[in-house]
mmJSON file of the N, C-alpha and C atoms, coordinates in Angstrom:
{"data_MODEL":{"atom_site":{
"group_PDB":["ATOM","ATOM","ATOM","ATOM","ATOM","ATOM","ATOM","ATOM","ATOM","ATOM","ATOM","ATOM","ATOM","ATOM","ATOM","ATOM","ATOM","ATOM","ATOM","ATOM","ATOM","ATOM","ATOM","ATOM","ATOM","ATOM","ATOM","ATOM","ATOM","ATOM","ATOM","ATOM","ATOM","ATOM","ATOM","ATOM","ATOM","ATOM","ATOM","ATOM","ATOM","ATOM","ATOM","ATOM","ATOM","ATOM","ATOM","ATOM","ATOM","ATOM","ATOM","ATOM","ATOM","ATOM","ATOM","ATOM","ATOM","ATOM","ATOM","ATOM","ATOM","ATOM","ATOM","ATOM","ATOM","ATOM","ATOM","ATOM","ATOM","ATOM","ATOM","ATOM","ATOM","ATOM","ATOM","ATOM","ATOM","ATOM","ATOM","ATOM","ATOM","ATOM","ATOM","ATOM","ATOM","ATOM","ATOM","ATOM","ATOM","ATOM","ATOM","ATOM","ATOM","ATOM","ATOM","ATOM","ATOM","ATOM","ATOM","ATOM","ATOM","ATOM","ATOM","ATOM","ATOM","ATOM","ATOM","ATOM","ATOM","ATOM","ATOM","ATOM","ATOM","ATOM","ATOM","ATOM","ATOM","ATOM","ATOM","ATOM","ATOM","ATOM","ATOM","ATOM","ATOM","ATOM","ATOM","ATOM","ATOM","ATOM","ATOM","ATOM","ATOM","ATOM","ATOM","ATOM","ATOM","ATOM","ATOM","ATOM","ATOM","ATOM","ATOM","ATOM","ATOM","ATOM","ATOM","ATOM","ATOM","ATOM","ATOM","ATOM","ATOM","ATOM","ATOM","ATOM","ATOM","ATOM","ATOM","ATOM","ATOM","ATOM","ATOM","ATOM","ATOM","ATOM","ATOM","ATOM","ATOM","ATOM","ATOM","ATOM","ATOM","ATOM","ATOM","ATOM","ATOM","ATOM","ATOM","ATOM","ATOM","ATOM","ATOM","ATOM","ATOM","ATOM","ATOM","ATOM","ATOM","ATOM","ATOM","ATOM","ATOM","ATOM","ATOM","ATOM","ATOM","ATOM","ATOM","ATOM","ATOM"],
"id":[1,2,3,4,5,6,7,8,9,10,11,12,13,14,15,16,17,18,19,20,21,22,23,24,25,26,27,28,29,30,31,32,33,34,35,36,37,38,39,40,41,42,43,44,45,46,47,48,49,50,51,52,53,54,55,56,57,58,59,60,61,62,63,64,65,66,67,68,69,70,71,72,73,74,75,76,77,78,79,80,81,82,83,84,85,86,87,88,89,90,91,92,93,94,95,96,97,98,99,100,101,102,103,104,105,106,107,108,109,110,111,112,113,114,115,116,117,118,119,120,121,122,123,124,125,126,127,128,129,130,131,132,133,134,135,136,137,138,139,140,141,142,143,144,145,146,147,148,149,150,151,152,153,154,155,156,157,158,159,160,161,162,163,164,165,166,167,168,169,170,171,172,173,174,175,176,177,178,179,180,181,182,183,184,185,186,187,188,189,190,191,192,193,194,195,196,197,198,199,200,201],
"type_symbol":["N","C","C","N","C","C","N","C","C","N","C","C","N","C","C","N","C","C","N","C","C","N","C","C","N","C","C","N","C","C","N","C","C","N","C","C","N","C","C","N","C","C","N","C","C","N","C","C","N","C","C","N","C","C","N","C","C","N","C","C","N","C","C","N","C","C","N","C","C","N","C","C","N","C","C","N","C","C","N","C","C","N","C","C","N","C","C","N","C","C","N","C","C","N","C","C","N","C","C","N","C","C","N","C","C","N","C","C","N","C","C","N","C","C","N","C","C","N","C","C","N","C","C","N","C","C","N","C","C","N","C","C","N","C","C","N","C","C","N","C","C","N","C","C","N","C","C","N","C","C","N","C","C","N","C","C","N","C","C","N","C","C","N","C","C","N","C","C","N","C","C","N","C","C","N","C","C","N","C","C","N","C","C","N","C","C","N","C","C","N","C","C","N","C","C","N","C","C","N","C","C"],
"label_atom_id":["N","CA","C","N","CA","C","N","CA","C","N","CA","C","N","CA","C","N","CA","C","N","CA","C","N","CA","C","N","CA","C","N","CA","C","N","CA","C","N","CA","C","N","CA","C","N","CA","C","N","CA","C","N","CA","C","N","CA","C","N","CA","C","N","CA","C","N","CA","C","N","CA","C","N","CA","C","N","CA","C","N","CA","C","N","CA","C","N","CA","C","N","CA","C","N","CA","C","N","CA","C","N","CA","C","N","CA","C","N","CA","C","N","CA","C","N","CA","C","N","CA","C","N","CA","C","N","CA","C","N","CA","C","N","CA","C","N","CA","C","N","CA","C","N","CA","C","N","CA","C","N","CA","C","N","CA","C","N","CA","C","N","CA","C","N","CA","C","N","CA","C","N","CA","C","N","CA","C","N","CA","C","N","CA","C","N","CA","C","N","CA","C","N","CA","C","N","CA","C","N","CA","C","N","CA","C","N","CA","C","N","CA","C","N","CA","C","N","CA","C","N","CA","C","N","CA","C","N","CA","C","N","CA","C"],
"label_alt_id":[null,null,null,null,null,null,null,null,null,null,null,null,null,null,null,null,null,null,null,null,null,null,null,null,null,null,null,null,null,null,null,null,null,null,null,null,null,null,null,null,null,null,null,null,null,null,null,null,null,null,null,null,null,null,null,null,null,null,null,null,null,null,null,null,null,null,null,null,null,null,null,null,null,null,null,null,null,null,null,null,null,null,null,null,null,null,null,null,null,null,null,null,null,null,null,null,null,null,null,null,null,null,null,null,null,null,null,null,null,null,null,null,null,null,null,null,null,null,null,null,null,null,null,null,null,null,null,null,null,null,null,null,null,null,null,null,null,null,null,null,null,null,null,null,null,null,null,null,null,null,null,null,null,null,null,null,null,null,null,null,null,null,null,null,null,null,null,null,null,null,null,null,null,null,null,null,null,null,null,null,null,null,null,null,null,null,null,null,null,null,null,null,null,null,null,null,null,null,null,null,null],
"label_comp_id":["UNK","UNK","UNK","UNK","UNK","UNK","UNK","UNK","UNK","UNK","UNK","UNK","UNK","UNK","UNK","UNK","UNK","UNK","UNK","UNK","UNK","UNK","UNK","UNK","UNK","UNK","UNK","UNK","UNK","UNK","UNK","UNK","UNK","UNK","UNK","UNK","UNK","UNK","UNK","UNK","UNK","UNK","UNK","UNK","UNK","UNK","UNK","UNK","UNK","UNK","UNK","UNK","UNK","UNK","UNK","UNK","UNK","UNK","UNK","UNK","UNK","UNK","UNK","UNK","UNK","UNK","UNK","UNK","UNK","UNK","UNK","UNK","UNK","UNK","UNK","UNK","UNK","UNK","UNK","UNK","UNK","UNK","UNK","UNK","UNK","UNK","UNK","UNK","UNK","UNK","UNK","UNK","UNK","UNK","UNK","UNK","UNK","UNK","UNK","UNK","UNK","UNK","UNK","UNK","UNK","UNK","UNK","UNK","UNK","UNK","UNK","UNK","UNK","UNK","UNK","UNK","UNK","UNK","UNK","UNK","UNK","UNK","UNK","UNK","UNK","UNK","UNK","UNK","UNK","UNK","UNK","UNK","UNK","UNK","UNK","UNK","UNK","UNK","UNK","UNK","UNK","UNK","UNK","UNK","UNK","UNK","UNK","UNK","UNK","UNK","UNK","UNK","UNK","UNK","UNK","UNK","UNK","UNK","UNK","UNK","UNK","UNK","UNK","UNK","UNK","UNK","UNK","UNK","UNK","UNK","UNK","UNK","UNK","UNK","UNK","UNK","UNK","UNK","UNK","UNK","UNK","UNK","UNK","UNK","UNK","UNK","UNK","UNK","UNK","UNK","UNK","UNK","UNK","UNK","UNK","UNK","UNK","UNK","UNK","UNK","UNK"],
"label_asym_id":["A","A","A","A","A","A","A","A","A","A","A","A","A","A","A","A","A","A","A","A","A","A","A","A","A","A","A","A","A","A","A","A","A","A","A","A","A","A","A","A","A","A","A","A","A","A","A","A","A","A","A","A","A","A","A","A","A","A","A","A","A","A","A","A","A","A","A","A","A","A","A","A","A","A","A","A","A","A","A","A","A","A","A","A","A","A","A","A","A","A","A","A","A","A","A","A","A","A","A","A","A","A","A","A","A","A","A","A","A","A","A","A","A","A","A","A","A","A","A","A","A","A","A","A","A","A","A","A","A","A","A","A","A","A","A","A","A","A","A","A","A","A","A","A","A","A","A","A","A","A","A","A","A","A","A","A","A","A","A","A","A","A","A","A","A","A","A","A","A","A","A","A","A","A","A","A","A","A","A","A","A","A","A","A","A","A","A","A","A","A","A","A","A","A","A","A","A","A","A","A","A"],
"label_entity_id":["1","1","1","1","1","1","1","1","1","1","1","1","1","1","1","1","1","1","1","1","1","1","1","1","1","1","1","1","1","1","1","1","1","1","1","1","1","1","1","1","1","1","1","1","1","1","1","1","1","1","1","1","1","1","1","1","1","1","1","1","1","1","1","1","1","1","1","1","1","1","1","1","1","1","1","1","1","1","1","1","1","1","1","1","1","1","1","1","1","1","1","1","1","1","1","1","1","1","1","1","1","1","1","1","1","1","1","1","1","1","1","1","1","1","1","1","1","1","1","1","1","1","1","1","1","1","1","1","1","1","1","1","1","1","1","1","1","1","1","1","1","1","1","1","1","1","1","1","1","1","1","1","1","1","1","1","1","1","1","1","1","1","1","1","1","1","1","1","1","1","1","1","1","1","1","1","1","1","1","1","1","1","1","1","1","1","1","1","1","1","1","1","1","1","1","1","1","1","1","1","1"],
"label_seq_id":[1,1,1,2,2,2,3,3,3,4,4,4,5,5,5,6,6,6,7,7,7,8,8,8,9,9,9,10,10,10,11,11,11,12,12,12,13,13,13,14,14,14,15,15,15,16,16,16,17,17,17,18,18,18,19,19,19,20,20,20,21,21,21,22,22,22,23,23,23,24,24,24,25,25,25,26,26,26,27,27,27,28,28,28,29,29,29,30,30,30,31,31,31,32,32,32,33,33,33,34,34,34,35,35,35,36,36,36,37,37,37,38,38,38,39,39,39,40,40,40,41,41,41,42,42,42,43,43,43,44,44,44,45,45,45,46,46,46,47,47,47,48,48,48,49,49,49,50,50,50,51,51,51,52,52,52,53,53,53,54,54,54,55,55,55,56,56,56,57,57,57,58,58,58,59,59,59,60,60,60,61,61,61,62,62,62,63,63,63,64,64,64,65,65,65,66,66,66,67,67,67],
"pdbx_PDB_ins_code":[null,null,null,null,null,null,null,null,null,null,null,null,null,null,null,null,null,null,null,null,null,null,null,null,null,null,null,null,null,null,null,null,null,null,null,null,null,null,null,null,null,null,null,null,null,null,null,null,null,null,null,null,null,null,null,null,null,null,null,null,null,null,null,null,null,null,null,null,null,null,null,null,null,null,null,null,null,null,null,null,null,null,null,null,null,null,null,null,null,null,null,null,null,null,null,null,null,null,null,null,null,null,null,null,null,null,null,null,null,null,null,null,null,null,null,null,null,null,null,null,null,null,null,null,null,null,null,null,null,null,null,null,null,null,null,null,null,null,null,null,null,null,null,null,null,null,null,null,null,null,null,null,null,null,null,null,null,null,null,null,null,null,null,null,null,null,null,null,null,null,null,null,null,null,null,null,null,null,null,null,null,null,null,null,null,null,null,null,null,null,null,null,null,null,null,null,null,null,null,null,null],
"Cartn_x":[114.832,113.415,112.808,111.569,110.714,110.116,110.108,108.96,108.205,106.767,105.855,105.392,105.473,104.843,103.697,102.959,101.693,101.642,101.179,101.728,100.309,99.843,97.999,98.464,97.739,97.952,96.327,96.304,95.117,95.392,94.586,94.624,96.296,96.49,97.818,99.287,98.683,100.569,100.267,101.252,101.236,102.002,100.823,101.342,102.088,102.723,103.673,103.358,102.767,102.32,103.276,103.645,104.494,103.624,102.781,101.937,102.878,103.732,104.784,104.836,105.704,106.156,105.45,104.072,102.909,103.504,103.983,104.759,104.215,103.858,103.281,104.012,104.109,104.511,104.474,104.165,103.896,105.365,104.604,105.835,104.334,105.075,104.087,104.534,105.649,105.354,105.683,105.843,106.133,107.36,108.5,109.61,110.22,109.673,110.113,109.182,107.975,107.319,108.502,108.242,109.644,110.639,111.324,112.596,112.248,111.776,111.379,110.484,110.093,110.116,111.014,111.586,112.668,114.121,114.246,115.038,114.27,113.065,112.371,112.241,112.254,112.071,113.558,114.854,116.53,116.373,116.243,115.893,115.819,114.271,113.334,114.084,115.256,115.633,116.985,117.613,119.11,118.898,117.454,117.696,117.167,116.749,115.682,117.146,118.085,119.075,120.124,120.453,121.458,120.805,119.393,118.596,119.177,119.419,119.599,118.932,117.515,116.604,116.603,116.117,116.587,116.022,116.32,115.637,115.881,115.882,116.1,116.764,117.482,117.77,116.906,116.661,115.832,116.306,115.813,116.203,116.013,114.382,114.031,112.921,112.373,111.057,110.512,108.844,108.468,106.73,107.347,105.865,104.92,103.836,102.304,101.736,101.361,100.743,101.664,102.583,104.027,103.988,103.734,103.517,104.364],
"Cartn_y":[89.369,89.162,90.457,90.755,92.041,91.604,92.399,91.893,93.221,93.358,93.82,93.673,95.132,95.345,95.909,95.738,96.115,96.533,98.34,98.953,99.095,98.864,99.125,100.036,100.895,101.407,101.236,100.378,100.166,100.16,101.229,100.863,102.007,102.148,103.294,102.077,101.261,99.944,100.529,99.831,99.849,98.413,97.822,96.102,96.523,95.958,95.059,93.819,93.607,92.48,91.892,90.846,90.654,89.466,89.909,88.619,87.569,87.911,86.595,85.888,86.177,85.471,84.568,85.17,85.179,85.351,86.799,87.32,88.746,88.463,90.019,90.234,91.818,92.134,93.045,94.026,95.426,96.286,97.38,98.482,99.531,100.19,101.684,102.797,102.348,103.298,103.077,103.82,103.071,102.441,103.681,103.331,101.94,101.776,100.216,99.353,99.337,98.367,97.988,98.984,98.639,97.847,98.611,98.105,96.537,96.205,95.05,94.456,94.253,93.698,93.291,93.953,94.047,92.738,92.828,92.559,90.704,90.385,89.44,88.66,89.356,88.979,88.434,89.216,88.67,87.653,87.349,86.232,84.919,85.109,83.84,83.656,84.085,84.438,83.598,84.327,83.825,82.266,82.004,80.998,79.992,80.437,78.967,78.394,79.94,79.172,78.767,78.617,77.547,76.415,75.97,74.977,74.608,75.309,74.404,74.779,75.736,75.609,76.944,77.203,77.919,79.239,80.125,81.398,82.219,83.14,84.752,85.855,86.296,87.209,88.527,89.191,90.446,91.92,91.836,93.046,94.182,94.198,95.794,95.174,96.401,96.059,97.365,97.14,97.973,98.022,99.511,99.394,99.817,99.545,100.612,101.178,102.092,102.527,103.569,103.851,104.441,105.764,106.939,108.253,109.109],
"Cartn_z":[106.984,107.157,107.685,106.925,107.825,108.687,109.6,110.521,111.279,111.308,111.798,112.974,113.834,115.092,114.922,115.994,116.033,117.175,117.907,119.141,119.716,120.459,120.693,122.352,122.483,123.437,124.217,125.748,126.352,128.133,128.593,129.771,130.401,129.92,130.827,130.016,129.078,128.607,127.268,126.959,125.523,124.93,124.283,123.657,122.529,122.548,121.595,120.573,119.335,118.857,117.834,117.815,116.619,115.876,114.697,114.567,113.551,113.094,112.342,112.96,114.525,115.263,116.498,116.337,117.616,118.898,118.792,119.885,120.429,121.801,122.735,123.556,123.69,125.308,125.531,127.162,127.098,127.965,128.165,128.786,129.276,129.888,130.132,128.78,128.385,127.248,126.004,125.018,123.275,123.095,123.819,123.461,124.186,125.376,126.401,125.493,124.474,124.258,122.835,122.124,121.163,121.162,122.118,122.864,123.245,124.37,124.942,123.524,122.581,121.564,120.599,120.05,119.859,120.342,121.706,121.852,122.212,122.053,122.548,121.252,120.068,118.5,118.171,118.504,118.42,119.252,120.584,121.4,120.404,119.802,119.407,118.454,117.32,115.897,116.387,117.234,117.807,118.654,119.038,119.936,118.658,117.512,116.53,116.057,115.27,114.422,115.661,117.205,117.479,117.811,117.592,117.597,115.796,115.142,113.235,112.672,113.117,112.427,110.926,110.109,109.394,109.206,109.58,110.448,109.511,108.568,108.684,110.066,109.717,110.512,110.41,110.88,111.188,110.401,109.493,108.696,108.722,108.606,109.062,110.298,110.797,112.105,111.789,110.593,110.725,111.886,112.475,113.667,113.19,113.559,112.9,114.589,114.385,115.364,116.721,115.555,116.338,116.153,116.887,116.618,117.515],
"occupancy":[1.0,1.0,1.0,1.0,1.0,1.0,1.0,1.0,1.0,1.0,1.0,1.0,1.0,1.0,1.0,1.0,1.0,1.0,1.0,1.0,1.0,1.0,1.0,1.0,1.0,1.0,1.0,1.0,1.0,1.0,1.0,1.0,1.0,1.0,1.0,1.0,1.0,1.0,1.0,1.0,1.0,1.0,1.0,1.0,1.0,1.0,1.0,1.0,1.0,1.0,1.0,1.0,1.0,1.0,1.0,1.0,1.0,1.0,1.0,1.0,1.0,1.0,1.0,1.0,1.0,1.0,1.0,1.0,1.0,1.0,1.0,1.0,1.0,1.0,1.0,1.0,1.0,1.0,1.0,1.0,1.0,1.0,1.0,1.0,1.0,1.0,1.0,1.0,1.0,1.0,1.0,1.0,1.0,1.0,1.0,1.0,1.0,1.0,1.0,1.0,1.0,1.0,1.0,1.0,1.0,1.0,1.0,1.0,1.0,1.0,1.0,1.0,1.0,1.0,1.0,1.0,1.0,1.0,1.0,1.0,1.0,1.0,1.0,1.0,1.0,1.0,1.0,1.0,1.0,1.0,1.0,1.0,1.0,1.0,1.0,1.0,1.0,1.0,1.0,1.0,1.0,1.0,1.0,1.0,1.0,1.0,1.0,1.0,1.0,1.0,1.0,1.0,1.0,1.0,1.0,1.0,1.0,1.0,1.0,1.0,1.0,1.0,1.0,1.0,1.0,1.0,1.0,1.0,1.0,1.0,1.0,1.0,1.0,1.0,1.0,1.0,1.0,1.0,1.0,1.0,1.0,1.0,1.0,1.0,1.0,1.0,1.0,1.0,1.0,1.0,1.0,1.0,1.0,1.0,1.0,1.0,1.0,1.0,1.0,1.0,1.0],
"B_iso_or_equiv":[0.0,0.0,0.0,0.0,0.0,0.0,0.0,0.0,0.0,0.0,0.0,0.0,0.0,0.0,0.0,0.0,0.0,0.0,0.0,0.0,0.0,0.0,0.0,0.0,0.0,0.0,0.0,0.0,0.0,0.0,0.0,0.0,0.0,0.0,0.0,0.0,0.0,0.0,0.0,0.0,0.0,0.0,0.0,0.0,0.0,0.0,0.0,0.0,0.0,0.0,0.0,0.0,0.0,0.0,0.0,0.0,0.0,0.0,0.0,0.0,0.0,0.0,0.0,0.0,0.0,0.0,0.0,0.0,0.0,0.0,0.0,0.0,0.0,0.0,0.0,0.0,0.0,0.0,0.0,0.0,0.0,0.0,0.0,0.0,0.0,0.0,0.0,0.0,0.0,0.0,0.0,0.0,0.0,0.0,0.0,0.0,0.0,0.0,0.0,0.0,0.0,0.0,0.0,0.0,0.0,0.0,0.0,0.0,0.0,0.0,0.0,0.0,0.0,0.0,0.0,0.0,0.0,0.0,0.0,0.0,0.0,0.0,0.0,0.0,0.0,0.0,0.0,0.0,0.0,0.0,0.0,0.0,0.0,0.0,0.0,0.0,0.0,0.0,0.0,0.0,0.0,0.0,0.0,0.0,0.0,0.0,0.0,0.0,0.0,0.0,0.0,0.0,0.0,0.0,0.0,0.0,0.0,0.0,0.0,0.0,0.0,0.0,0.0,0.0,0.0,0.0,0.0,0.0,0.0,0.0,0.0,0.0,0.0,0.0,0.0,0.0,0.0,0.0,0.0,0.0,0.0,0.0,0.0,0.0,0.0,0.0,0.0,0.0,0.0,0.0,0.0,0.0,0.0,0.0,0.0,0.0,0.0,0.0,0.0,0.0,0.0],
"pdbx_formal_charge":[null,null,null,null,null,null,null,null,null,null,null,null,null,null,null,null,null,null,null,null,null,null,null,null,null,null,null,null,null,null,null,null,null,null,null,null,null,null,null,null,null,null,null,null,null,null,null,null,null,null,null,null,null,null,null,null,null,null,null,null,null,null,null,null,null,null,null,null,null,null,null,null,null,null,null,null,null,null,null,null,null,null,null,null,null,null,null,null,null,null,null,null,null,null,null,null,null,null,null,null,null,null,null,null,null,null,null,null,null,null,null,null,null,null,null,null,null,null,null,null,null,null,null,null,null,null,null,null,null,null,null,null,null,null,null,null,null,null,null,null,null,null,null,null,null,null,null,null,null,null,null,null,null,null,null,null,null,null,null,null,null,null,null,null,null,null,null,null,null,null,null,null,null,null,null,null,null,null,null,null,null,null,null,null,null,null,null,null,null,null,null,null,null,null,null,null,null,null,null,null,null],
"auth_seq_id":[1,1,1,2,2,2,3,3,3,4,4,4,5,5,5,6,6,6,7,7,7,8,8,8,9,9,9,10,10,10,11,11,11,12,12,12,13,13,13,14,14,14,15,15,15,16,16,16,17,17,17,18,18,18,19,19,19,20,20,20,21,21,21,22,22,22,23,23,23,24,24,24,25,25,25,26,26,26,27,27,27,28,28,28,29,29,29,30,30,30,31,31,31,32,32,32,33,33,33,34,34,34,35,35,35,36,36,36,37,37,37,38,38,38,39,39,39,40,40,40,41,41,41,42,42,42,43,43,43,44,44,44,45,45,45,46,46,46,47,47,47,48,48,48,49,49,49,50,50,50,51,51,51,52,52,52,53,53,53,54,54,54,55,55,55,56,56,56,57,57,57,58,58,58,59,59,59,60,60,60,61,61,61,62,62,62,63,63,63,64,64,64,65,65,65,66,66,66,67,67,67],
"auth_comp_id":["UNK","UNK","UNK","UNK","UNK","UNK","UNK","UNK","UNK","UNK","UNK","UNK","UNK","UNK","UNK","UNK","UNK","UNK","UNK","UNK","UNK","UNK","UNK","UNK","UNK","UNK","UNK","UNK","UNK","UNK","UNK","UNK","UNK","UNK","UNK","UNK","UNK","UNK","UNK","UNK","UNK","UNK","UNK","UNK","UNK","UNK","UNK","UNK","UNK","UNK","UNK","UNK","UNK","UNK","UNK","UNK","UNK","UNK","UNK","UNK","UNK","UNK","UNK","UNK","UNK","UNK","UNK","UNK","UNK","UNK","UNK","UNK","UNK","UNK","UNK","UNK","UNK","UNK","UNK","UNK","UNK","UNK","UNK","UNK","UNK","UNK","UNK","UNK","UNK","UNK","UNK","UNK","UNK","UNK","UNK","UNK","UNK","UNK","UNK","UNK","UNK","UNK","UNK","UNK","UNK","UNK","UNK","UNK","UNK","UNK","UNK","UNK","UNK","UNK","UNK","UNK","UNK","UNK","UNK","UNK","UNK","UNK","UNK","UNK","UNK","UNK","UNK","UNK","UNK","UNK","UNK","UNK","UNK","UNK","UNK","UNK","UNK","UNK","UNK","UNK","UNK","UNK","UNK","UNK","UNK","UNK","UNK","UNK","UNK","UNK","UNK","UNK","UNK","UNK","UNK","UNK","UNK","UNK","UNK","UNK","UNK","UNK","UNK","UNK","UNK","UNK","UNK","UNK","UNK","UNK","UNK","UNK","UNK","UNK","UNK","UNK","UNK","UNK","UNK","UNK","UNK","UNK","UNK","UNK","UNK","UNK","UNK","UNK","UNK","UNK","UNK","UNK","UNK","UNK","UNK","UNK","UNK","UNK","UNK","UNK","UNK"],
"auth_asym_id":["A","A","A","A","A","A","A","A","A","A","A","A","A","A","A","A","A","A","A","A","A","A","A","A","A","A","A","A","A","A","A","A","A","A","A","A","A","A","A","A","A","A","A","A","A","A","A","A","A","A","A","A","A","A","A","A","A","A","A","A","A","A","A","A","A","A","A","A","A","A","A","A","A","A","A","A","A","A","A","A","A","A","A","A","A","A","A","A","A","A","A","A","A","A","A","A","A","A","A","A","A","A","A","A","A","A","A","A","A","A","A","A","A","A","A","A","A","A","A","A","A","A","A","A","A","A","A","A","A","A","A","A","A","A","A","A","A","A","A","A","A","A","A","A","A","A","A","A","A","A","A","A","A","A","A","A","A","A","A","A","A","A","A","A","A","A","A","A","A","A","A","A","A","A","A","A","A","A","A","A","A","A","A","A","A","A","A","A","A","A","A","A","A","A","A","A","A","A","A","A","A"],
"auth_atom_id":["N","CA","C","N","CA","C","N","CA","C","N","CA","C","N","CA","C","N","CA","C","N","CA","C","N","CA","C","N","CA","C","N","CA","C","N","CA","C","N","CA","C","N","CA","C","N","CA","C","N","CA","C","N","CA","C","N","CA","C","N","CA","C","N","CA","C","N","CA","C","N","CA","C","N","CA","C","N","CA","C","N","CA","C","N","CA","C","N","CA","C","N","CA","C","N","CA","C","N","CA","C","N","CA","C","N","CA","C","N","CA","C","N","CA","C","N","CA","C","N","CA","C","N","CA","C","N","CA","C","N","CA","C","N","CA","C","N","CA","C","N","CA","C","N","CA","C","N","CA","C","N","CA","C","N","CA","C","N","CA","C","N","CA","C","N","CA","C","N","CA","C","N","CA","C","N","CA","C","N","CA","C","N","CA","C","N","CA","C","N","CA","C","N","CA","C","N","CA","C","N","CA","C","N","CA","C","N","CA","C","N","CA","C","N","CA","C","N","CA","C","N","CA","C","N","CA","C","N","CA","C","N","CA","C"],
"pdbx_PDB_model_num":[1,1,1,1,1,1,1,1,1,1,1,1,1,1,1,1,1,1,1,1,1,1,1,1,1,1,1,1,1,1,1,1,1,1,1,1,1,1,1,1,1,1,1,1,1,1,1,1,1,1,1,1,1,1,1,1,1,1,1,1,1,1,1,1,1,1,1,1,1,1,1,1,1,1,1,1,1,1,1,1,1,1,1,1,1,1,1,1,1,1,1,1,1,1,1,1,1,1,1,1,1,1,1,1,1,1,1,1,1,1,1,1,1,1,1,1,1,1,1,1,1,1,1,1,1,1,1,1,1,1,1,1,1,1,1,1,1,1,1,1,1,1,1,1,1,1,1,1,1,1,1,1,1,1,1,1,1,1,1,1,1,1,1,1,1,1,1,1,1,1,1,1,1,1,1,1,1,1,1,1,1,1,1,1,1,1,1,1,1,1,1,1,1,1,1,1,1,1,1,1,1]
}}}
């Protein structure tokens, strides 16, 4: 599965958006917002399929707003 970040930088953070998943979260900087996305998106993915449910695994993660 692809999935799309969306990196908005406001205020001294930088969000994290995952709109597939309706998933946010920040860091002070790109690479912790990534990261801490990232690992929050395997979370929701790893926790649906030992619920049964029928998930995609995470293929690529492409970001916009990543410079």
């Amino acid at each position: 599965m692809k999935i799309s970040v969306n990196l908005i930088e406001r205020d001294n953070e930088f969000i994290a958006n995952c709109p597939e998943l309706d998933i946010n979260c920040y860091a002070g900087n790109k690479d912790d917002a990534i990261r801490r996305i990232q690992d929050i998106i395997n979370f929701y993915i790893e926790s649906a399929q030992e619920f049964g449910l029928d998930v995609e695994s995470m293929t690529e993660l492409v970001v916009d707003g990543k410079m």
